[in-house]
C-alpha positions in Angstrom: 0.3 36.2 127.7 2.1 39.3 128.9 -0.3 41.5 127.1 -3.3 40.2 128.7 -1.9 40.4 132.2 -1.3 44.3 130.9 -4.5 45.1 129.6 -6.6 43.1 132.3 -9.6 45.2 133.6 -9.4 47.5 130.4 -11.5 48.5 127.2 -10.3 49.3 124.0 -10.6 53.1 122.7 -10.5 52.7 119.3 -10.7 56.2 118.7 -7.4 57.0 120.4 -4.9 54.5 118.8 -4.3 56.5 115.4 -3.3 59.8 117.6 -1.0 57.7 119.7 0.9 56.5 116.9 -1.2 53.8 115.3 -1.8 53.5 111.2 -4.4 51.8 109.9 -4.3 48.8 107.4 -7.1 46.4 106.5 -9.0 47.2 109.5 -5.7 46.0 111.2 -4.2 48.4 113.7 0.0 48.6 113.7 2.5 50.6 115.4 5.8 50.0 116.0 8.8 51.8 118.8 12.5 50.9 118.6 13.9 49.9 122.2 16.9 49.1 123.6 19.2 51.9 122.2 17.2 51.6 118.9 19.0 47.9 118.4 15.6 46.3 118.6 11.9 47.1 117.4 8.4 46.1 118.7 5.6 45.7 116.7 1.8 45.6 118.2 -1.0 44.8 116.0 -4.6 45.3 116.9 -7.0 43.3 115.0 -10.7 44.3 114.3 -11.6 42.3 117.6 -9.4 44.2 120.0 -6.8 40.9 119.8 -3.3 42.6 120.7 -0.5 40.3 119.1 3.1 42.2 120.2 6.6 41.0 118.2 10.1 41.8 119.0 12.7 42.4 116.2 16.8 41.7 116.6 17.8 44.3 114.2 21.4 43.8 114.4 20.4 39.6 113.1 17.3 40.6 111.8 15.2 38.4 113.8 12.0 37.8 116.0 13.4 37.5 119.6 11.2 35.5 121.7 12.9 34.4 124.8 11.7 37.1 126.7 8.4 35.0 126.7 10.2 31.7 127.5 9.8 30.9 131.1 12.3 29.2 131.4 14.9 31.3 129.7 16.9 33.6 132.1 19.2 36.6 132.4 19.6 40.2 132.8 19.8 41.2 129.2 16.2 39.1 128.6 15.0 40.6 131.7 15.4 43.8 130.3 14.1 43.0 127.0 11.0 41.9 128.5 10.6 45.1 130.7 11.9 47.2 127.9 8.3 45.8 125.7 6.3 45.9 128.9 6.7 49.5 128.7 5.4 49.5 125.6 2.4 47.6 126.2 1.6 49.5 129.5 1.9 53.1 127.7 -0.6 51.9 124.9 -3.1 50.5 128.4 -2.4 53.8 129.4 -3.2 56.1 126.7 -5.8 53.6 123.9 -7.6 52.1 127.0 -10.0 52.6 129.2 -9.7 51.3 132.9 -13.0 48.9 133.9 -13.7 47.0 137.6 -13.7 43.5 136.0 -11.9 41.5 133.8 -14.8 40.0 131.4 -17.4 42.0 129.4 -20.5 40.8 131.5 -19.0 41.8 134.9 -18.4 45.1 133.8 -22.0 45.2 131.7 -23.4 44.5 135.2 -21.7 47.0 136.9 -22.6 49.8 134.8 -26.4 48.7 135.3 -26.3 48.0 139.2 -24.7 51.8 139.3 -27.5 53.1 137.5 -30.1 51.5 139.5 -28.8 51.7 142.5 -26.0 54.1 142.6 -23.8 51.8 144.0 -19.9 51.2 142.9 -18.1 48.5 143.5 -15.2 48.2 146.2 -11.9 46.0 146.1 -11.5 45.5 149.8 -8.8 42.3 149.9 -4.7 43.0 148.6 -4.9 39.4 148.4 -7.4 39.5 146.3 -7.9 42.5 144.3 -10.2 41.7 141.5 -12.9 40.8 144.2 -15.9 43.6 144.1 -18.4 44.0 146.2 -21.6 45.7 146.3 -23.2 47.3 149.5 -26.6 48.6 150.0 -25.2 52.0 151.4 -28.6 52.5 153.8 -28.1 49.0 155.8 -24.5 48.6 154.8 -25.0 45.0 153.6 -23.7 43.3 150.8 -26.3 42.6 148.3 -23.3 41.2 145.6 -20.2 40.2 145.4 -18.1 39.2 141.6 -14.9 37.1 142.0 -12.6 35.8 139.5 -11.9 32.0 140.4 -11.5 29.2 138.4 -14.5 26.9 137.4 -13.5 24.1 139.2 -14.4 25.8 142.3 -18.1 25.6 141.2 -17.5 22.4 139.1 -14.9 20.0 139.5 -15.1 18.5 135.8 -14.2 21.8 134.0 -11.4 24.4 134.7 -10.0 27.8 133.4 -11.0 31.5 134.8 -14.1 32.4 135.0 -16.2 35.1 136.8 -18.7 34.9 139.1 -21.3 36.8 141.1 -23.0 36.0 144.2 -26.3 37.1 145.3 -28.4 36.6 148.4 -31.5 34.6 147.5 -32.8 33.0 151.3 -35.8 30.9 150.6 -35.3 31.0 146.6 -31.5 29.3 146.7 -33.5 25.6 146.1 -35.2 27.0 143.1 -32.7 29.2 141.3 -29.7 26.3 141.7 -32.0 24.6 139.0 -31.0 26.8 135.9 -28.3 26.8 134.0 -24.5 28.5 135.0 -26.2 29.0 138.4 -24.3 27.1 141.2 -23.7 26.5 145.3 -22.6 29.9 146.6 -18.5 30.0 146.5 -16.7 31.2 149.5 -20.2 32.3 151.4 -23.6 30.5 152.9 -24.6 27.8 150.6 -28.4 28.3 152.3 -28.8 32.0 150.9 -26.2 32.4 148.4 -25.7 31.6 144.8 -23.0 31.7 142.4 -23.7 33.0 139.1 -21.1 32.7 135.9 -21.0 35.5 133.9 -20.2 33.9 130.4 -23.7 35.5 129.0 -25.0 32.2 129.6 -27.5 34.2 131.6 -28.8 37.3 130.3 -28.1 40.7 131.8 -31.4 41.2 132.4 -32.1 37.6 134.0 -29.0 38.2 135.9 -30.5 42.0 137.2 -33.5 40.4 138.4 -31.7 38.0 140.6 -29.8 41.0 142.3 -32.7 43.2 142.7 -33.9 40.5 145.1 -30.5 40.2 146.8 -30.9 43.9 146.8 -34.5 43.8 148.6 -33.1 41.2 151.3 -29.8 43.5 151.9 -32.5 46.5 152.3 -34.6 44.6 155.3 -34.8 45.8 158.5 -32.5 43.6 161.1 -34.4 42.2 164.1 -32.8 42.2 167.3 -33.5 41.0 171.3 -32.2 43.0 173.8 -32.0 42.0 177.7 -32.2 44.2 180.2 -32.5 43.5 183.7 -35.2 45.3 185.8 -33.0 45.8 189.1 -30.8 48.3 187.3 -33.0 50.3 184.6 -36.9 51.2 185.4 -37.3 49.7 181.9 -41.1 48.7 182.7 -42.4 52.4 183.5 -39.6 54.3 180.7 -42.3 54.6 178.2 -44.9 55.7 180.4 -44.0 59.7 179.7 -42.3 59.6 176.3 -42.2 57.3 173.3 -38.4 57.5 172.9 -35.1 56.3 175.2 -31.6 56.2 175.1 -29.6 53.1 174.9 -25.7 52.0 175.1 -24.8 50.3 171.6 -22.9 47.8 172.6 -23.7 45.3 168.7 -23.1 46.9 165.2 -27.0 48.3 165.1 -28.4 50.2 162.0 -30.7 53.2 162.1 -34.1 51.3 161.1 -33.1 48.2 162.9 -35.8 46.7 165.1 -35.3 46.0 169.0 -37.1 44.1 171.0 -36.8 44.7 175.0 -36.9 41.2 177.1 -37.2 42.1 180.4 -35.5 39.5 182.8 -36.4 38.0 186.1 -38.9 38.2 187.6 -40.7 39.0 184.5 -38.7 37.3 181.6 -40.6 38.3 179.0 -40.4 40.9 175.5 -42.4 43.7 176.6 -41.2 46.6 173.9 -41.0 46.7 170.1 -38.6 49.2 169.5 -37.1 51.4 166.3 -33.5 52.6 165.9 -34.0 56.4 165.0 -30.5 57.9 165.4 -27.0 56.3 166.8 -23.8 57.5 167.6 -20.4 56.0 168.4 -22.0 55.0 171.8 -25.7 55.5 172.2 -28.8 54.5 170.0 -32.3 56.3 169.9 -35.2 53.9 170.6 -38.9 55.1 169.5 -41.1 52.8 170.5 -43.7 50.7 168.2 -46.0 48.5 170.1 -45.9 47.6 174.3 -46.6 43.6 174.3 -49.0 42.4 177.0 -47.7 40.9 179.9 -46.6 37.4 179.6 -47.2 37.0 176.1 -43.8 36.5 174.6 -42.2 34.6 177.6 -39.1 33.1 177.5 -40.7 29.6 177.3 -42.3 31.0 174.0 -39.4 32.2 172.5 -37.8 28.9 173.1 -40.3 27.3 170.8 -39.6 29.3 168.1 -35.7 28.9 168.8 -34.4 31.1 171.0 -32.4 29.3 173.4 -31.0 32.0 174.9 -31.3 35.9 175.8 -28.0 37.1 177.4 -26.8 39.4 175.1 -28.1 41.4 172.1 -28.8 38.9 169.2 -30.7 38.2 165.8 -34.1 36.4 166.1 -35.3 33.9 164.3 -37.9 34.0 161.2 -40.2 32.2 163.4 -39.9 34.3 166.3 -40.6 37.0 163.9 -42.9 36.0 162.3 -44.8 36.0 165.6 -44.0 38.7 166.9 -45.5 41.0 163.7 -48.8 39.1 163.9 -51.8 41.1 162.8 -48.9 44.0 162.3 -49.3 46.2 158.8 
């Protein structure tokens, strides 16, 4: 329908249709506008459910014109019809509506409440897709939500038609959540921490809420990083000895809270420094340091077991590795 491609992503004022030129019958909202050098008229109706129906009148034959609607009906003087009642339609979005982020009433719902919990709007970030929101934790940057219009048979192949969906970041919890109802395989993103969510109010708002307030949580954790460095060319070993903060080249997208851990290679090849980003710029990070490991306790053979194979470059660790590492650690 034209009119819902119009009035996509928009709310119903009520309260503003009468001063625009609305009267109001049986609870049924009308107003008509002669186009097309007053030879025809267009009628909108508004029922008590926000339905827009929209007719165009041949007042010269004193008829309802419809090809304009008729795909397959061409021509200038249709085209012009048809943009001559778009007009229309757009004017009333513009002036009777209110503009919203989503397309369905949940999305939107869910939007309001992330805002007020977390002061967090959502941003349209693809031309290709522009109904795709997402939701960043603005102190780690992260995504912690992202709602998509897609049709359902992306999520199930035995049912179709546009539906929307959010996905939150649930790690360990994906296995149990994927049980309940409208809750799916993450679309378009890791099927190991991600879920897809429909938002037909299958789900509750507030069911819904406590699934993102965990995807929140996970976006809000500290990342956990190795670092090499190589003994020949930095004094790394003795650079805490007088202070309990260095400078370091950035050289990976680091956070400020972000945890660094210094390996130190040959002849030592072990992590000897837990490490805190306190400040960055474009090209240097502040390091405070947290704990100094004894010698030879996280060796590279040690590191391997809990899956590191490698340590040339900066990179993520492992939950095991971690895990290990914050032993006996408040």
């Amino acid at each position: 329908m034209l009119e819902d491609e119009v009035l996509k992503k928009r709310k119903l004022n009520k309260d503003k249709l009468i001063p625009y030129g609305f009267t109001l019958e049986n609870n049924i909202y009308k107003y008509s506008k002669l186009i097309m050098d007053d030879t025809f008229r267009v009628d909108i109706t508004i029922d008590s459910k926000g339905n827009v129906i929209g007719r165009v009148y041949d007042l010269d034959g004193d008829y309802e014109y419809t090809n304009f609607r008729l795909e397959n009906v061409k021509g200038d003087f249709v085209n012009r019809v048809k943009d001559e009642y778009l007009k229309v339609i757009e004017s009333i979005a513009n002036n009777c509506y209110t503009k919203e982020y989503f397309i369905y009433k949940q999305s939107n719902e869910l939007s309001n409440l992330i805002k007020e919990k977390y002061n967090v709007i959502p941003e349209f970030l693809w031309e290709s897709n522009p109904n795709y929101g997402i939701f960043r934790n603005k102190s780690s940057n992260k995504w912690f939500g992202v709602i998509m219009n897609i049709d359902r048979s992306k999520l199930n192949p035995n049912e179709s038609g546009e539906v929307e969906v959010l996905n939150v970041k649930l790690d360990d919890l994906v296995d149990y959540y994927l049980k309940k109802e409208e809750i799916y395989p993450a679309y378009h993103m890791s099927k190991k921490s991600w879920v897809s969510i429909i938002l037909d109010n299958t789900l509750s708002n507030k069911e819904i809420m406590n699934l993102i307030d965990i995807s929140f949580d996970l976006s809000n954790r500290k990342k956990e990083w190795i670092i090499p460095t190589n003994p020949k060319y930095y004094d790394i070993v003795n650079a805490f000895n007088n202070t309990d903060t260095i400078t370091w080249r950035k050289s990976h997208n680091f956070m400020i809270n972000d945890i660094v851990y210094i390996y130190i290679t040959e002849p030592y090849a072990y992590i000897m420094f837990k490490c805190v980003v306190i400040s960055l710029d474009e090209d240097f990070m502040m390091l405070k340091l947290l704990k100094r490991y004894s010698d030879n306790e996280f060796t590279f053979e040690r590191l391997k077991s809990c899956g590191v194979k490698s340590v040339r470059s900066p990179r993520g660790i492992t939950s095991k590795l971690s895990e290990e590492l914050n032993k006996g650690m408040i």
